[in-house]
TORTIDO-90238 format. One record per atom (N, C-alpha, C): residue in three letters; x, y, z. Coordinates in pm, whole numbers, plus 32768, in hexadecimal, padded with zeros to 4 digits. Layout:
N
ALAXYZ...
This chain:
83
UNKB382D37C41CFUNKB3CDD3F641E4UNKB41ED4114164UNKB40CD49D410DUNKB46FD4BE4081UNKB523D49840C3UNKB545D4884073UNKB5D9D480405EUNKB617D4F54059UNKB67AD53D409BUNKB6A8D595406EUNKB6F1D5993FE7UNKB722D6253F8DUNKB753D6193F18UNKB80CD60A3F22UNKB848D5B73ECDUNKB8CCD58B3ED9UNKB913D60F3E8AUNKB96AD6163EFFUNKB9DAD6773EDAUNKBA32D65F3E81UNKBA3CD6CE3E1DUNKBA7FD6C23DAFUNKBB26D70D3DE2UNKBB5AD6A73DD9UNKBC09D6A13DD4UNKBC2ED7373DB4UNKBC21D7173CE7UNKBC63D7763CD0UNKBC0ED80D3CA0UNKBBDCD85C3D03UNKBBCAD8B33D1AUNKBBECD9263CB9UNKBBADD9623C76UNKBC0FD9E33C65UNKBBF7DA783CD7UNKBC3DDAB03CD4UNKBC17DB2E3D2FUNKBBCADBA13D09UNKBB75DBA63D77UNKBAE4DC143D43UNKBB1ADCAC3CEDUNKBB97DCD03D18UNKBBB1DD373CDBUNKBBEDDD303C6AUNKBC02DCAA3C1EUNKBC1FDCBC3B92UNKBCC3DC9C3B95UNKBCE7DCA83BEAUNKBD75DC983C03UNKBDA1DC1C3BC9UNKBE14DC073BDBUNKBE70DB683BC0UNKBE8BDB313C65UNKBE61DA9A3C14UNKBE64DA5E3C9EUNKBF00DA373CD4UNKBF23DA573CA7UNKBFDDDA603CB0UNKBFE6DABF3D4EUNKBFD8DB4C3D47UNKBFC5DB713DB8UNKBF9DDB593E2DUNKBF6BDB093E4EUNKBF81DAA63EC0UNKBFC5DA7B3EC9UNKC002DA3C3E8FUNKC098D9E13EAAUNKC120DA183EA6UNKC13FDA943EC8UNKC199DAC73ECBUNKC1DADA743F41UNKC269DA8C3F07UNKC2CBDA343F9FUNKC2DDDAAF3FECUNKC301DA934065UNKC2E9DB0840DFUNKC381DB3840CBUNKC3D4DB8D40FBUNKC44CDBA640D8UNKC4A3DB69413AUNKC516DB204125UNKC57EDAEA416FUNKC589DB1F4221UNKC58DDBA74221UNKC585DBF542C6UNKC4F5DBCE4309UNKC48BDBBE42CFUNKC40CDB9A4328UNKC41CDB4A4380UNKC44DDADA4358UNKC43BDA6843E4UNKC49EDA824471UNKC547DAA04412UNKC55ADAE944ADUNKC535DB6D44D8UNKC512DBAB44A8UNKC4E7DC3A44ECUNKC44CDBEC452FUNKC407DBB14517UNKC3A7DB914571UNKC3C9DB3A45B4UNKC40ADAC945C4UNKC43DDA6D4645UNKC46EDAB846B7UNKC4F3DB0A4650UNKC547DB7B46DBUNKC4C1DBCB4721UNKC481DC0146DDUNKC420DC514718UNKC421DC1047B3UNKC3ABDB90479BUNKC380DB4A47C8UNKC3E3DB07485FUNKC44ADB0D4824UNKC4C2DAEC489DUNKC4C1DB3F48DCUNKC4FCDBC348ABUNKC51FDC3548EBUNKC4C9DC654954UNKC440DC514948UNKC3D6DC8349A0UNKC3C7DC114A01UNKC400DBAC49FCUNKC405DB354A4EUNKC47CDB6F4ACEUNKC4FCDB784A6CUNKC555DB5A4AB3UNKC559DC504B18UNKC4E9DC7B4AF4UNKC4FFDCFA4B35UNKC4C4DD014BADUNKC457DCAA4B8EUNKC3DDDC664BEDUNKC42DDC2B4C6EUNKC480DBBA4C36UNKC4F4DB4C4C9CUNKC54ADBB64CD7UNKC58ADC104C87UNKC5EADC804CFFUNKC5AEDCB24D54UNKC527DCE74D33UNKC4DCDD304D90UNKC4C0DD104E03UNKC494DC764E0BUNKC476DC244E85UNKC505DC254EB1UNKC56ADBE44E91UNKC5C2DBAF4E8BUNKC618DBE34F01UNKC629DC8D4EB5UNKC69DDCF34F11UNKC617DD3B4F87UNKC595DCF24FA9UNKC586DD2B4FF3UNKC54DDD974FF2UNKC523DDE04F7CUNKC4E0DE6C4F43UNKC55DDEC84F29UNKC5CADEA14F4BUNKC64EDF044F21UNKC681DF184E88UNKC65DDEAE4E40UNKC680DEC24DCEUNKC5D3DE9B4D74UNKC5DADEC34CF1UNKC643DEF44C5AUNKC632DFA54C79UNKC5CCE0054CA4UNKC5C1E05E4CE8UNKC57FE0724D49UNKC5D5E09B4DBAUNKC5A2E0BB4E53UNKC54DE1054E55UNKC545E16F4E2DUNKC4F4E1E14E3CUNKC43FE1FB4DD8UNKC44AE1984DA2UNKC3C8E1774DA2UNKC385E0DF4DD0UNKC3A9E0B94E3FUNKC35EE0544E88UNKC300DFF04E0CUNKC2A7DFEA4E22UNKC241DF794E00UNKC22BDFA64D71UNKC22DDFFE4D48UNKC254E02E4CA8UNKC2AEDFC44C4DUNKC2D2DF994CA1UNKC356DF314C5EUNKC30DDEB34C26UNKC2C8DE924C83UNKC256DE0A4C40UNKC20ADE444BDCUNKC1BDDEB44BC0UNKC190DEF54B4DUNKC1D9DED54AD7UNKC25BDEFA4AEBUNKC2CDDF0C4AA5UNKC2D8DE724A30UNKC312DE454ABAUNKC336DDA74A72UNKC28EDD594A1EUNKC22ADD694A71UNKC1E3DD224A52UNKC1ADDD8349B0UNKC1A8DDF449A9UNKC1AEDE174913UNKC1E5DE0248D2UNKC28CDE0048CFUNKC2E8DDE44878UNKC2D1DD4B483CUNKC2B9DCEC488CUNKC267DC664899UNKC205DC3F4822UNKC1BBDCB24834UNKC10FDCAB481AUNKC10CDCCB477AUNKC18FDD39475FUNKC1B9DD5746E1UNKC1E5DCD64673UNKC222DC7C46B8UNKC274DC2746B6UNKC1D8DBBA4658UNKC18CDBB346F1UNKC113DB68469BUNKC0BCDB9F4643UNKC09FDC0A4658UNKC049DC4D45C5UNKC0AEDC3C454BUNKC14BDC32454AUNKC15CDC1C44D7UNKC160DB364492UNKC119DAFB4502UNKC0F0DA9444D2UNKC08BDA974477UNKC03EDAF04488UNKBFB9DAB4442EUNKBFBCDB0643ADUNKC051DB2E4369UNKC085DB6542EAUNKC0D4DACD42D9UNKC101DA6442F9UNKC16ADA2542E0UNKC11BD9BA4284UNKC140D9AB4234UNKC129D90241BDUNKC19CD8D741B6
């Protein structure tokens, strides 16, 4: 059976670019603005059950799990930006 071919480390990028651009550091606010995310849709989720359907807003019922579980979901799409 052939061997597959060994991956070369240092890469340069197809578009000619500097390989520097990848390695940008993410900016200081990323990690908490995506953790809080991530809480926040937790903890809107927990009131919801919580008060019973009376709270974070009454007047849209089951909308509220929409709610939290997006704010959430935001939270994880900004994981797969994080180095």
């Amino acid at each position: 059976m052939p061997e597959s071919k060994t991956r070369r480390k240092n890469r340069k990028p197809q578009d000619g670019g500097n390989a520097q651009t990848y390695d940008k550091p993410l900016p200081k606010w990323y990690k908490p603005v995506m953790f809080g995310l991530m809480i926040f849709g937790l903890v809107w989720i927990m009131v919801y059950y919580i008060s019973q359907t009376l709270l974070p807003i009454p007047d849209i019922g089951g909308w509220n799990i929409v709610i939290g579980f997006g704010v959430a979901m935001v939270g994880f799409f900004m994981t797969t930006g994080w180095r």
